[in-house]
SESE-36847 format. One record per residue: residue in three letters; x, z, y of N, C-alpha, C, O, CB in turn. Coordinates in steps of 0.1 Angstrom, whole numbers, padded with zeros to 4 digits, always signed. Atoms other than C-alpha are relative to their C-alpha. Glycine has a CB too. Layout:
! SESE-36847
AlaXZYXZYXZYXZYXZY
...
//
This chain:
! SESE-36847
Unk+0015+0001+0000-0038-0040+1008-0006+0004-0013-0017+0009-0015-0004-0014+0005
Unk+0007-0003+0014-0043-0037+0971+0001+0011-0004-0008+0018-0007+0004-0008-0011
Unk+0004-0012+0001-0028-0007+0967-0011+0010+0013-0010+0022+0013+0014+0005-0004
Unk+0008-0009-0011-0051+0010+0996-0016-0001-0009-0022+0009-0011-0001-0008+0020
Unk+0010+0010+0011-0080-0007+0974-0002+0009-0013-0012+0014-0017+0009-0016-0005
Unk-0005-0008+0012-0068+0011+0944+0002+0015+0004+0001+0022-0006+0015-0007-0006
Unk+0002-0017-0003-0066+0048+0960-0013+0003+0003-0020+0012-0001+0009+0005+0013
Unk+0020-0002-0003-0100+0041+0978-0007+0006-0012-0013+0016-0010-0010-0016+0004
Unk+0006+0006+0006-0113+0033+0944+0000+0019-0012-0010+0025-0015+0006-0017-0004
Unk-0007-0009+0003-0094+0064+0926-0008+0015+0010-0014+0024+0004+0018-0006+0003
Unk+0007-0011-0003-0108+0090+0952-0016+0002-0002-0021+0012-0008+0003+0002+0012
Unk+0011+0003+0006-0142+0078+0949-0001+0005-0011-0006+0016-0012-0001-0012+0000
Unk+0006-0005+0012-0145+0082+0914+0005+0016-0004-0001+0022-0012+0004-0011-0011
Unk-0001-0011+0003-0129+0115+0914-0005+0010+0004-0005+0021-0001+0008+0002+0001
Unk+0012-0006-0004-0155+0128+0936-0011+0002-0009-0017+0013-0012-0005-0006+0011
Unk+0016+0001+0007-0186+0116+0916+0009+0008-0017+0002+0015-0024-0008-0025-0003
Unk+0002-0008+0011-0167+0131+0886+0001+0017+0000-0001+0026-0009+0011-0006-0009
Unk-0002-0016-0003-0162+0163+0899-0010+0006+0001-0009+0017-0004+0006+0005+0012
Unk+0009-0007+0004-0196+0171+0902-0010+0001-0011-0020+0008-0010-0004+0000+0005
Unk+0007+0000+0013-0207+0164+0867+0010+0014-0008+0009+0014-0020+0001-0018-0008
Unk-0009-0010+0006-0181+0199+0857-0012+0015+0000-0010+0024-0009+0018+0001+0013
Unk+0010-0007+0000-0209+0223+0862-0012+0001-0009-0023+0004-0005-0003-0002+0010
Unk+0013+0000+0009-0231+0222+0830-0001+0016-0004+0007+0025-0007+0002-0011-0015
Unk+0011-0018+0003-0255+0254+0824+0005+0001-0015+0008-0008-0023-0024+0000+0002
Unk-0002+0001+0017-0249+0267+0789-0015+0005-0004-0025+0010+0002+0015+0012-0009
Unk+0014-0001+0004-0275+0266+0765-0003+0014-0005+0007+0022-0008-0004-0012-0013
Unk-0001-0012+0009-0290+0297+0751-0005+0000-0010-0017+0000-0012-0004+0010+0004
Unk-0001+0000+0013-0284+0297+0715-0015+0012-0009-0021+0009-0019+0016+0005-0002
Unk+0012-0009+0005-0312+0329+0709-0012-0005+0001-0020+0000-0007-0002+0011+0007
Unk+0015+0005-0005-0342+0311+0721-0003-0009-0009+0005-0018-0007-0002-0007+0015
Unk+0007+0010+0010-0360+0289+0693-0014-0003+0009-0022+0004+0015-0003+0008-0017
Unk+0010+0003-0008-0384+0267+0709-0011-0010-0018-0006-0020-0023+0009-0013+0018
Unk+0011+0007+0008-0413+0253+0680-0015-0005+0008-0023+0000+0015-0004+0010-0012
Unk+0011+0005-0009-0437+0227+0690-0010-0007-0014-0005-0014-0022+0007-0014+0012
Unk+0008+0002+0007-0470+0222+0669-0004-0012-0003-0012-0013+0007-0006+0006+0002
Unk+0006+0016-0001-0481+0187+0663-0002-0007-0012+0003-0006-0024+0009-0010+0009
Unk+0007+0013+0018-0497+0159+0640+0011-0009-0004+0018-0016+0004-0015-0016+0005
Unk-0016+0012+0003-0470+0138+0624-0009-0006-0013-0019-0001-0018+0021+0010-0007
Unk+0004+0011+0004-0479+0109+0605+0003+0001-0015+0015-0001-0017+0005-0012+0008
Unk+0000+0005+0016-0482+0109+0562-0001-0016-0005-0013-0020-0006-0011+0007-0007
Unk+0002+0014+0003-0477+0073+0553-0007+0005-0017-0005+0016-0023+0016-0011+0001
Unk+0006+0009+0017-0494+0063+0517+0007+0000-0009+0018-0004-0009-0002-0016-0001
Unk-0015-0002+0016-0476+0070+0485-0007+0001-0010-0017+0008-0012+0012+0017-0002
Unk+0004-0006+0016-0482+0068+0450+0001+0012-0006+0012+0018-0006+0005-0007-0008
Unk-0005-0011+0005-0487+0098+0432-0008-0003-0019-0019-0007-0021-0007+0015+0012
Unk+0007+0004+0011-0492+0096+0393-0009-0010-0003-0019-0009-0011-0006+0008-0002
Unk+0010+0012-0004-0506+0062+0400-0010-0002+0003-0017-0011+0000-0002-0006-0006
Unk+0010-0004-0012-0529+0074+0423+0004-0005+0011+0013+0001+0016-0001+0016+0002
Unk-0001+0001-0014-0529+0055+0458-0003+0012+0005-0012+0017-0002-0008-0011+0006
Unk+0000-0009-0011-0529+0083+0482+0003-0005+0012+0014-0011+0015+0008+0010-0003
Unk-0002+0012-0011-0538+0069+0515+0004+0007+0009+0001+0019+0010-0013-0008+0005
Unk-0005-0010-0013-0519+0078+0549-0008+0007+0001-0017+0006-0007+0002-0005+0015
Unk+0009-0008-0006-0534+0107+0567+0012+0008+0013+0024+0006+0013-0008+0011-0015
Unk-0006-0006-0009-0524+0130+0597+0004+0018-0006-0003+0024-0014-0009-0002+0014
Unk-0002-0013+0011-0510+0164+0585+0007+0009+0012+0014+0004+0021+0013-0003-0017
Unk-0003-0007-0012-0504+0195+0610+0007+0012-0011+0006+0013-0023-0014+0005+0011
Unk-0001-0011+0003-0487+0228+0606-0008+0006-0004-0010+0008-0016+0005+0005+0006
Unk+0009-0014-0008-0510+0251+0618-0014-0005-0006-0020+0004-0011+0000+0002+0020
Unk+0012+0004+0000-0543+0229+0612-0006-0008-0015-0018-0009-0018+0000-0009+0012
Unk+0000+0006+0013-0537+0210+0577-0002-0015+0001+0008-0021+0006-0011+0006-0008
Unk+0001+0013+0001-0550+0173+0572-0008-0005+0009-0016+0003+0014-0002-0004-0011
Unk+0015+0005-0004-0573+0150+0588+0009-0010-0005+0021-0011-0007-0009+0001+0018
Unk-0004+0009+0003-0576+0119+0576-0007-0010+0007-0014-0017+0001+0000+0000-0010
Unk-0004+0010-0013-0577+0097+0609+0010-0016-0009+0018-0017-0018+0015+0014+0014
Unk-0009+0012+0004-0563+0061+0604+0009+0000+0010+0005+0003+0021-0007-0013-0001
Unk-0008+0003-0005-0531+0054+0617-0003-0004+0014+0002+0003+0024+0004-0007-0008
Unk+0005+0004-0015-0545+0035+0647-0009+0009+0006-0008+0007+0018-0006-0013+0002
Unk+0009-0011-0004-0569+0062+0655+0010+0009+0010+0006+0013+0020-0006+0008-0013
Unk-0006-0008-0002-0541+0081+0663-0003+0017-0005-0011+0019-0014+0000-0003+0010
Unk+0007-0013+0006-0545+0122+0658-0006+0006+0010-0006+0005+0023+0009+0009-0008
Unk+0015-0008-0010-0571+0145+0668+0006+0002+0010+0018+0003+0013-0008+0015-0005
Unk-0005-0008-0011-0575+0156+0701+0002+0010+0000-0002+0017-0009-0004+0000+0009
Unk+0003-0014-0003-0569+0185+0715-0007+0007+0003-0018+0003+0007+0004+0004+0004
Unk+0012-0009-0004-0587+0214+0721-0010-0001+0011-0005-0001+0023+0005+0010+0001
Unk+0012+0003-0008-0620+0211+0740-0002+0009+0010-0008+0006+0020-0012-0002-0007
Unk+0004-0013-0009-0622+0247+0758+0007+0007-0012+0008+0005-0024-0019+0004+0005
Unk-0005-0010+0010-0602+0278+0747-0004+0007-0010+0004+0013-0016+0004+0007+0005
Unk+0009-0007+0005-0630+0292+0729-0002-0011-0015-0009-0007-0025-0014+0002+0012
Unk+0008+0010+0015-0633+0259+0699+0010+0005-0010+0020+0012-0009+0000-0022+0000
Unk-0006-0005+0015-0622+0265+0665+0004-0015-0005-0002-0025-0001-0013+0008-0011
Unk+0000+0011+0008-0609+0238+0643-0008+0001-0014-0006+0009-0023+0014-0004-0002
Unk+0008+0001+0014-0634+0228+0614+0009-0011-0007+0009-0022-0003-0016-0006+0000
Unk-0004+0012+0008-0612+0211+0584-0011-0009-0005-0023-0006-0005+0008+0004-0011
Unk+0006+0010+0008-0622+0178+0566-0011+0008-0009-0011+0021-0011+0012-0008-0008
Unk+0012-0002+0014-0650+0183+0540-0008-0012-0004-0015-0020+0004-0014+0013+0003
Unk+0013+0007+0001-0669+0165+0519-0011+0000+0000-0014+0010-0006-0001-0002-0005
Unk+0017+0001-0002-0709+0158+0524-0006-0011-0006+0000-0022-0009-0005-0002+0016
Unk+0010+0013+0003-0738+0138+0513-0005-0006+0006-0009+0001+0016-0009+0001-0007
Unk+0007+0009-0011-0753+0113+0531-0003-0013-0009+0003-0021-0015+0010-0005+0015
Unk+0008+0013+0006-0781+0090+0520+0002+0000-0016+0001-0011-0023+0006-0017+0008
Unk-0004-0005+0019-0772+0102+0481+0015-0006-0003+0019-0010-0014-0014-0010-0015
Unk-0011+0009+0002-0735+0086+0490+0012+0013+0004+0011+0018+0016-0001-0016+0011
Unk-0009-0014-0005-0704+0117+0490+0005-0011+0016+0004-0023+0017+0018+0007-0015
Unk-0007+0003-0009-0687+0112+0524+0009+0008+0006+0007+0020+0007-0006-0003+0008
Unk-0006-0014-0001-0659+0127+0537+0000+0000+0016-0001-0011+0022+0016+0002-0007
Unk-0001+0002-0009-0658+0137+0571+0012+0008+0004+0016+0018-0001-0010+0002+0005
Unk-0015-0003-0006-0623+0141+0593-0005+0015+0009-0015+0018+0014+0008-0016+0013
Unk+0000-0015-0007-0615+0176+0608+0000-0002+0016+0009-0008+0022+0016+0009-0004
Unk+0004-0003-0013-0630+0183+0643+0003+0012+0007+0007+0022+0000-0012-0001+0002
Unk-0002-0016-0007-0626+0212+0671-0017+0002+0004-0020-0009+0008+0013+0000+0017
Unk+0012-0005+0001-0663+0226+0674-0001+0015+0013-0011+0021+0014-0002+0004-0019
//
């Protein structure tokens, strides 16, 4: 009885492994790059705090807080991204974070 138990058990698994023998190969030519916001933590520079910020390839900085998360995406195919800049307001510089417009 045990061995019948033990062959059952033996074909079984030699089924389920038999169809894992069929893997696709990858194709090595094809480079896939994916654009996105990745996170700058906070660092001293020249004893300068330099505070997190979001930093892109393609788009450069915004400086979004951490919990903010990073910008959205594009609004309609037609917007542009406007980087950060600084402005005045009320006689006080301000900076404002990079939008799609």
């Amino acid at each position: 009885m045990r061995y019948l138990l033990i062959i059952a058990a033996l074909m079984g698994f030699q089924q389920t492994a038999e169809a894992h023998n069929r893997h696709h190969q990858t194709n090595s030519h094809r480079t896939v790059v994916t654009v996105q916001w990745s996170w700058v933590p906070g660092h001293w520079n020249r004893g300068i705090w330099v505070r997190g910020h979001w930093s892109s390839p393609r788009y450069g900085v915004s400086h979004r807080s951490h919990r903010a998360g990073p910008p959205p995406r594009r609004t309609h195919a037609q917007s542009h991204w406007v980087p950060g800049h600084w402005t005045v307001r009320r006689g006080k510089r301000v900076w404002i974070s990079g939008y799609w417009s």
